[in-house]
N, C-alpha and C positions, 0 to 999 in steps of 0.2 A: 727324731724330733724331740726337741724339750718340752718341759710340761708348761710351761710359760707359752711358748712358741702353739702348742697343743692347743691351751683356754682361750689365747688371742683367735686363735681361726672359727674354735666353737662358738665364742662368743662374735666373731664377724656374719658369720650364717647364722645364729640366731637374731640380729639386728638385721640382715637378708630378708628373713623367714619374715620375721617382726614387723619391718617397711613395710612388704608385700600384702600379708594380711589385712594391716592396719590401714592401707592406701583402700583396699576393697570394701572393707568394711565401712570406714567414713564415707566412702563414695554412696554405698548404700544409704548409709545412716541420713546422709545431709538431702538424699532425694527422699528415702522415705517420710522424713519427719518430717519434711516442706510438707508433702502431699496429705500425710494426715492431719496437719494445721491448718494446712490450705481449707479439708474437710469439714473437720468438728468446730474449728473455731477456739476464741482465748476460754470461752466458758467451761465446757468440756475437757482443754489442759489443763485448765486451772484444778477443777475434781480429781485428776488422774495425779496430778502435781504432789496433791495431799496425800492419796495414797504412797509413792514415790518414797514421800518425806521419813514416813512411817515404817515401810516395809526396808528402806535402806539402811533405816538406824539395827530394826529388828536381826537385819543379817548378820552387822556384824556384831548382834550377840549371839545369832545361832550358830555363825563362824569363830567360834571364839578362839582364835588365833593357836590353836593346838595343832593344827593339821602344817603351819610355820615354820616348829620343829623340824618336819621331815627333808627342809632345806638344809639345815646345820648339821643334820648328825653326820660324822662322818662315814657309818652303814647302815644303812635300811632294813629291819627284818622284817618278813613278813609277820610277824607278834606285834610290830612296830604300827605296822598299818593297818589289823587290825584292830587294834587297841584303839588308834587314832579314829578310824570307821564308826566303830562301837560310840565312843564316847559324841563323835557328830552326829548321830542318831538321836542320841537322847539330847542333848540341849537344841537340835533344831527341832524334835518334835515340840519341847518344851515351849519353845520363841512362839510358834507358828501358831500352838494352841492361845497362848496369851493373847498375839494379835488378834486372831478373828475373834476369842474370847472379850476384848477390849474393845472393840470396833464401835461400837455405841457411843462409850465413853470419851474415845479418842474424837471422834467425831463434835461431840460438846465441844469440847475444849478447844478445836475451829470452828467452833459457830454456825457448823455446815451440817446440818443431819442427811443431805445425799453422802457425804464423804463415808457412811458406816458400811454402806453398801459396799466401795471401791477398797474400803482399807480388808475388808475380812475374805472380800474375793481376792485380792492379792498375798493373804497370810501364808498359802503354800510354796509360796516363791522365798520362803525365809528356810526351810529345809532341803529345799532342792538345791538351794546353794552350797549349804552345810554339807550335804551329800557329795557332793562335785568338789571339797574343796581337797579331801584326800589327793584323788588323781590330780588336780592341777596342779599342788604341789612338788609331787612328782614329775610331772612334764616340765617342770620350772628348775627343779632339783638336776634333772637331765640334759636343762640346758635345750628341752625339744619345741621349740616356739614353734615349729610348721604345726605340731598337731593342735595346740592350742589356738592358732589362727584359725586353721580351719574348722574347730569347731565352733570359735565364736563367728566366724564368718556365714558356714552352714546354718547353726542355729536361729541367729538373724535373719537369713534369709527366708528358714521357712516359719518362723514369729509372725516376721513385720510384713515383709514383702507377700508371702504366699498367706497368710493367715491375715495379719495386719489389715490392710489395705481392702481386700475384698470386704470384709466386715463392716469399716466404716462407711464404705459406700453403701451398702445394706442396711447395718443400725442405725448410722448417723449419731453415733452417742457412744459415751468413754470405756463401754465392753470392748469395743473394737481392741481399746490398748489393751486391756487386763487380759483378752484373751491369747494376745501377740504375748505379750511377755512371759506368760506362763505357759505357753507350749515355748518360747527360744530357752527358759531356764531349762525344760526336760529333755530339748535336743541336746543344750551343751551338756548337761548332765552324764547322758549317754555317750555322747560320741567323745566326753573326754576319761569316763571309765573305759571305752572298746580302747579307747589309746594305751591303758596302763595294765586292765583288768587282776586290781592288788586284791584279797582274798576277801572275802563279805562276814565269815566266820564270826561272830560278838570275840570280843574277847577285853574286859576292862580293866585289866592290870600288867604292865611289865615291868622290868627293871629300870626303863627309861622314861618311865609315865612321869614322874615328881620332874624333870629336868626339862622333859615336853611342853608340860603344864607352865613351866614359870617361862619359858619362851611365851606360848602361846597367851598365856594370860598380858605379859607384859605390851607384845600387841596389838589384842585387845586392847585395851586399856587405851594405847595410842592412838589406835583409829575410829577409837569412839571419841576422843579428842579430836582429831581430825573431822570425825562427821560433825562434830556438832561445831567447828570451826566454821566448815564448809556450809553449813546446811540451816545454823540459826538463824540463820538472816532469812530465810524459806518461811522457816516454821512462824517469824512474829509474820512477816506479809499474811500468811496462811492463815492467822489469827486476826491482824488487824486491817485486811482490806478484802475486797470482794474476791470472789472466784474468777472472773474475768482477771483482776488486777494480779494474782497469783502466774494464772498463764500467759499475760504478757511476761512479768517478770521470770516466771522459769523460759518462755520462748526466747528471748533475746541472752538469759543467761546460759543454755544449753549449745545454742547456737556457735558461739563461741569455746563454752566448756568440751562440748561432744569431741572434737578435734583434739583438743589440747590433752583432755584423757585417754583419748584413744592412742595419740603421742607417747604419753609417759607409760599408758599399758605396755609397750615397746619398750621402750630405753631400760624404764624402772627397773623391772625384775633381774634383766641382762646385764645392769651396772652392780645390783648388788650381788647377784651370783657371782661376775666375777671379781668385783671387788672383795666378796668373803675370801677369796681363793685368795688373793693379795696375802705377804706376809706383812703383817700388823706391823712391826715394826721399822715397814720402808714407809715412811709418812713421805719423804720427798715425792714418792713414787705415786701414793695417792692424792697428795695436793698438786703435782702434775693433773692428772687425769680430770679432776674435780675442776680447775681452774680450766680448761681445755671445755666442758660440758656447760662453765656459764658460758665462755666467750659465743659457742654455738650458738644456746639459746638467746644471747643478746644481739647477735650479728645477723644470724640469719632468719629468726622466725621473732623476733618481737616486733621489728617493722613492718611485719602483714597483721599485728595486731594494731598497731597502731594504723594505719591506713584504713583498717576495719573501724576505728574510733572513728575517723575523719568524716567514715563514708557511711556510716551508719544507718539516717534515714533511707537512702538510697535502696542500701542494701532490705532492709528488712519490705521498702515498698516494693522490690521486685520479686523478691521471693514468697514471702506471703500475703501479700495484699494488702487494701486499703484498710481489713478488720482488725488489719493487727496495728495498725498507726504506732500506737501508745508506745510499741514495744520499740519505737527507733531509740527515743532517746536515752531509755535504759540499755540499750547495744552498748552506746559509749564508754560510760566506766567499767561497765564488764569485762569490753574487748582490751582497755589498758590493763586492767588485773591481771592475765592469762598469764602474760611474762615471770611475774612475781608467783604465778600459779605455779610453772614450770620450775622456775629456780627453786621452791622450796620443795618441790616434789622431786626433785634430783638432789636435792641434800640430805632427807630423810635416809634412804639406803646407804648414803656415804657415813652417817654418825653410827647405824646399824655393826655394818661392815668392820667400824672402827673400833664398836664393844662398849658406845653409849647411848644403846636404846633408850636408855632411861635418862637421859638427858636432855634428851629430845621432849620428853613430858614433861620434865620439871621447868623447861626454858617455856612451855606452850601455856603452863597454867596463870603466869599474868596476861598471855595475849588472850586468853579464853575469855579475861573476866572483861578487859576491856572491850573485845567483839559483843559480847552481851549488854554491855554498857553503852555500844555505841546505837545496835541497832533498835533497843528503845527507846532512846531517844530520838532516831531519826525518825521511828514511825508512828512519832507524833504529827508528821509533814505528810508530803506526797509521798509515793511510792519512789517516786525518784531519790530521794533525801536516803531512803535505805541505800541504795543502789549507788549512791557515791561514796558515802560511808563505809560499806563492804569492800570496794574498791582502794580505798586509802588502808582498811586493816589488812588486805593483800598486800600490800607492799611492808605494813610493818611486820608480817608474819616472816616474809621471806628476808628480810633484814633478820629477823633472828634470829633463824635458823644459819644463816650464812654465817654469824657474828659465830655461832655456836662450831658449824664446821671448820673457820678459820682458826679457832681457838685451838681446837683437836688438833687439827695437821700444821699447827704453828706456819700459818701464810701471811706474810705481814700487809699493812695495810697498804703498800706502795705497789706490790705486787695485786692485790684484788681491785688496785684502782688501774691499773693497767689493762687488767682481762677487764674490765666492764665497758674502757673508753669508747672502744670502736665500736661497737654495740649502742651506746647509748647517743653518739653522734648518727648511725644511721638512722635510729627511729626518730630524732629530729628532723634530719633530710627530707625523709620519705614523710610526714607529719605535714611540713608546712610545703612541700611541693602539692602534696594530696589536696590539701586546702587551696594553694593557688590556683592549679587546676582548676576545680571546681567552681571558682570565682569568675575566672576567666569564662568558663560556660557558658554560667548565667549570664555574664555579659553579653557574649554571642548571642544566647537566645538556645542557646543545645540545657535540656535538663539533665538534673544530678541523675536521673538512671539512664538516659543515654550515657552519659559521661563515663559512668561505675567500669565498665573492662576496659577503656583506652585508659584510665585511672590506674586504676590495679594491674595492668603488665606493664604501665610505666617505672609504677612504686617496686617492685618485686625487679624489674628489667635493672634497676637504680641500685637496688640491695646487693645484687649480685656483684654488679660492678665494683663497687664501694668496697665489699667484701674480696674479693680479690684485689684492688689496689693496694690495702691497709692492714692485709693479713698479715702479710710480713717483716712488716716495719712496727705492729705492734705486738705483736705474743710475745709473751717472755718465752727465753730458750729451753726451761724446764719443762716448759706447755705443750713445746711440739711434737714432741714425740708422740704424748696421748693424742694429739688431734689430727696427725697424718693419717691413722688409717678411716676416717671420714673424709678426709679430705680426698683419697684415694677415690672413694664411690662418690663421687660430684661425677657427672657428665665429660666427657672426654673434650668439648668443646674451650669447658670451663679450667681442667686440667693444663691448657696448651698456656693458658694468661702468663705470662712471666712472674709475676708474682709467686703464686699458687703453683709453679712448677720448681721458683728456688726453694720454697716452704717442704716442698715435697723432698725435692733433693738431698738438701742439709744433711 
């Protein structure tokens, strides 16, 4: 077997392994989090939200992207990893002391002085992560996603579900979270050291530390750009509006994000593992693949975001109730961002892979200043005015990230308008059918939550179709090959379509 032929199968059971997890885990995630919403209410997510805000930034400076390295090198020592060990030790005891140390002050600075409580009971979740990130690395390094599923799967279950839920129904107040989380960080912790068990010895210096460090720093450095891409728009709410108005907006934004990350936890790591393995200098070969990975996400999973846009109220009135009202019409521009959420979170590993990490920072620091720029000026308005605002700078993030990857792998603009068409005509389809529907309802006299599942296996029943009529009258020929082996694990039903079976053929 070639070594080509070899990566393509690891990396097919890792996306396997990947699906599987991920499908269990959001199944959990989307019951559990209904149910604790359903419990405590917008006011109590809103206090847990702030913590969130705080304790995610803090990680990734206790993870300070040194433990990253151990994907690149091309051997591992044990010197390597304990080095790595050693050094997450000290900057996450470092972070975690800060947090809870800051907790007062953080807390001022939203307005909120219950928030000091939730931010310093959460600080130990800033080292457990730091601790765990060794081993994941390695499991990610090996290309081993079943153990990584299963331990974020496990961990979860016994956080939220076994720990989680009973609590809230006990406390009734935002312990319940802080307790859930910080027993799922010390499951995964555990059960993803029992997967690798690399050596615990201190050791803070090797030959490869200075080369480790400018990986891991450079990183860093990105996805503290990325959080605060991701997450300013939290912190002014978190500042300029109530705690109730906090946890509608993180409810209706999770709701939609929770999926879409759990998505890219999958694909991400598996695209640039084996895209590192790519030889740099077949760009045809990775602007294949890369072009292949938007046409996906525009064909098959942006039009359930968009019918989520459509169906919004609906939605949020059947699953959490009438307390959370507020949060419907913040669903809407949420659920359109998600798209653009995906596409730049699938081009980040491709500029990685390509050996312009750092170009990736330099293109983010004018969308940075503009995100900043926009959402205080929106939350000078309703809470809603952020929340569309954030939604339009997802779309110009992921514009330039893409403008960025097309530059690298020289894709011309005729070709990137090709992979997007199909894609972007079905989230029309499915858009304004989702709408007529609905209208047509209320005519009848049936409401928009009866409506919501004859709706949505219409919308999705539409996509599919759509998607297999137009698959193969619009890829470009360079496309198919990277997107045959997805199209392979489609359902056997879907596989027989004429279409979808000449596509496969070729």
């Amino acid at each position: 077997m070639s070594a080509g032929a070899g990566l393509a199968g690891q990396a097919a059971r890792a996306v396997g392994w990947g699906a599987a997890g991920s499908v269990a885990k959001l199944v959990l995630q989307f019951g559990t989090q209904i149910m604790l919403a359903r419990i405590l209410g917008p006011e109590q997510y809103g206090l847990f939200a702030m913590g969130v805000l705080v304790v995610s930034l803090a990680t990734f400076l206790a993870d300070f992207g040194m433990a990253y390295g151990l994907i690149q090198k091309p051997q591992v020592s044990d010197d390597d990893l304990r080095c790595v060990f050693t050094w997450q030790i000290l900057v996450g005891l470092v972070v975690a002391t800060g947090v809870w140390a800051g907790s007062d002050l953080i807390a001022r600075g939203f307005g909120e002085a219950r928030a000091a409580a939730v931010v310093a009971a959460l600080a130990p979740v800033c080292l457990l992560n730091a601790l765990s990130a060794p081993s994941l690395n390695m499991l990610k390094r090996r290309m081993d996603f079943r153990s990584i599923q299963l331990s974020q799967v496990g961990s979860y279950v016994v956080g939220h579900v076994l720990c989680g839920l009973p609590l809230a129904l006990w406390l009734g107040d935002v312990r319940a979270l802080i307790v859930a989380w910080l027993v799922q960080s010390t499951v995964a912790l555990v059960w993803a050291y029992a997967a690798v068990r690399h050596p615990l010895r201190p050791l803070w210096n090797t030959a490869d530390r200075p080369a480790m460090l400018s990986v891991g720093l450079t990183v860093m450095v990105t996805n503290l750009l990325n959080w605060l891409l991701q997450n300013v728009d939290r912190a002014v709410v978190a500042r300029s509006y109530t705690a109730s108005s906090i946890g509608s907006y993180s409810a209706a934004y999770n709701l939609v994000y929770t999926p879409t990350t759990t998505l890219l936890g999958v694909i991400q790591p598996v695209f640039y593992s084996a895209s590192a393995r790519m030889d740099s200098a077949d760009r045809g070969r990775q602007a294949g693949v890369y072009q292949a990975v938007l046409l996906v996400i525009l064909l098959l999973l942006a039009p359930a975001y968009v019918a989520a846009a459509v169906l919004a109220d609906p939605i949020i009135a059947l699953l959490y109730g009438s307390a959370w009202r507020d949060a419907g019409a913040l669903l809407t521009p949420f659920a359109l961002a998600m798209p653009a959420f995906l596409i730049w979170g699938m081009s980040t590993p491709m500029l990685w892979a390509a050996g312009h990490a750092r170009k990736e920072f330099r293109s983010q620091l004018p969308v940075l200043l503009l995100w900043l720029l926009v959402c205080a000026a929106a939350s000078q308005g309703p809470v809603l005015w952020v929340a569309w605002g954030v939604a339009g700078l997802f779309f110009v993030r992921a514009a330039t990230m893409v403008g960025q990857v097309c530059r690298v792998l020289s894709i011309p603009a005729r070709d990137l308008w090709r992979t997007l068409r199909p894609g972007a005509l079905a989230c029309v389809l499915v858009g304004l059918s989702c709408e007529a529907l609905l209208q047509l309802g209320q005519l009848a006299g049936v409401g928009a939550v009866g409506l919501l599942l004859p709706v949505l296996a219409l919308g999705l029943g539409g996509t599919l179709l759509l998607m297999a009529a137009t698959l193969s009258l619009t890829v470009a020929p360079d496309v198919r090959p990277a997107l045959r082996p997805v199209l392979a694990r489609l359902p056997a039903a879907l596989r027989r379509l004429r279409a979808l079976r000449r596509l496969l053929e070729e």
